[in-house]
C-alpha positions in Angstrom: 16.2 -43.5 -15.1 18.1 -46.2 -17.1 17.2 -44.4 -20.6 19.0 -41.3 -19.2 21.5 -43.1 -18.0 22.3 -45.0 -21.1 21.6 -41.7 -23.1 24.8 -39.8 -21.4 26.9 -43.1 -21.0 26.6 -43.3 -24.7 27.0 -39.4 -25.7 30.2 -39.5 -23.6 31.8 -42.4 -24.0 30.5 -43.7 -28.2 28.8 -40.5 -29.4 29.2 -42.3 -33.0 26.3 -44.7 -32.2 24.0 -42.5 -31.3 24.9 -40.4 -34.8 23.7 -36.7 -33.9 20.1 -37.9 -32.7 19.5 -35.7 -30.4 16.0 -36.1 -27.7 14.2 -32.5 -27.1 15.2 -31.9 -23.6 19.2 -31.6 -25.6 18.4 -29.6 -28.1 16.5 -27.0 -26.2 18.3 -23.9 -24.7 17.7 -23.9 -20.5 17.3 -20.6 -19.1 19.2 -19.4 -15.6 17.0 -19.0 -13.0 17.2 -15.5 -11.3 18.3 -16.5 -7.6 19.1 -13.1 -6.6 16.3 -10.4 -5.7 16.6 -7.0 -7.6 18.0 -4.8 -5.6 16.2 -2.2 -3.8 16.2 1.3 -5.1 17.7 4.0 -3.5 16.0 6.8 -1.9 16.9 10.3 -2.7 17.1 13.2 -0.3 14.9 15.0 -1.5 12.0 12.2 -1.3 12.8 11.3 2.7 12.2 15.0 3.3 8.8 15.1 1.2 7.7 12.2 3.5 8.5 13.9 6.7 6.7 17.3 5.1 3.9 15.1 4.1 3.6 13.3 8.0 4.0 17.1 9.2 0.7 18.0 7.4 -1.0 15.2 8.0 -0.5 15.9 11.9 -1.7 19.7 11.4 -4.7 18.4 10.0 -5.4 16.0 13.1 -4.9 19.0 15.0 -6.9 20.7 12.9 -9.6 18.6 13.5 -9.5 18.8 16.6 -9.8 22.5 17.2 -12.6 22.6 14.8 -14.7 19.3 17.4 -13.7 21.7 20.6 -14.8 24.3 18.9 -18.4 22.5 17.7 -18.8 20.9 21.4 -18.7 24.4 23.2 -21.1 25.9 20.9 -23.6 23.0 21.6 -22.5 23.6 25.4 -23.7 27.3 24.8 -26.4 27.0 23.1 -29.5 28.2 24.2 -31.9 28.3 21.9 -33.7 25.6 19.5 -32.0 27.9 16.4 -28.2 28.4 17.5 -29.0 24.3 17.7 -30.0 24.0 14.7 -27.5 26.5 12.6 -24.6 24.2 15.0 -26.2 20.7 13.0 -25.9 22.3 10.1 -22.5 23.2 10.6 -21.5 19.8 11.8 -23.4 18.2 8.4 -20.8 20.9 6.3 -17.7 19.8 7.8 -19.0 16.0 7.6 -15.8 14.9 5.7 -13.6 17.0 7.5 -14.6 15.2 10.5 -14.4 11.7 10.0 -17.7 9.2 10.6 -16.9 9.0 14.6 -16.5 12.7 15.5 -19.5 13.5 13.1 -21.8 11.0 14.6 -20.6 11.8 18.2 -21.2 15.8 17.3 -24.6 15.2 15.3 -26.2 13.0 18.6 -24.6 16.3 20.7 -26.4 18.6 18.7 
């Protein structure tokens, strides 16, 4: 602390003695730091209503969904012989990806 000390004493008050020797932490440039955060950017119109059409068709496919497992558990109600059984599995194992891992495993132990 007392070199630093000495070192602007004698830059401000007898720059002569030191005779343009400058350390490194003089000579080299310091950057600003960036204390602000980039702003956020601005949403158009356009893009809100493409996320509201885009929730809207995600909420038609729930329901989608759904009508297609009512659907699949009132033909396994109604079904009455080992065949219509099996043709209902093998509808279930077709629409495997439509139906998520719950409603296919809850459907498949049905059938």
């Amino acid at each position: 602390m007392a070199y630093l000390g000495v070192k602007y004493w004698a830059r401000l008050y007898c720059p002569e003695v030191i005779l343009g020797v400058y350390s490194p932490d003089e000579v080299e440039q310091r950057e600003e730091r960036e204390i602000n955060p980039a702003p956020v950017q601005r949403m158009s119109v356009q893009e809100i209503t493409s996320e509201v059409s885009t929730r809207t068709s995600a909420q038609e496919s729930a329901a989608n969904v759904d009508a297609v497992a009512d659907d699949l558990r009132e033909r396994i109600d109604t079904a009455s012989s080992v065949d219509q059984a099996k043709a209902i599995r093998a509808d279930i194992e077709s629409q495997k990806a439509l139906l998520g891992t719950a409603l296919f495993t809850e459907l498949k132990n049905k059938a």
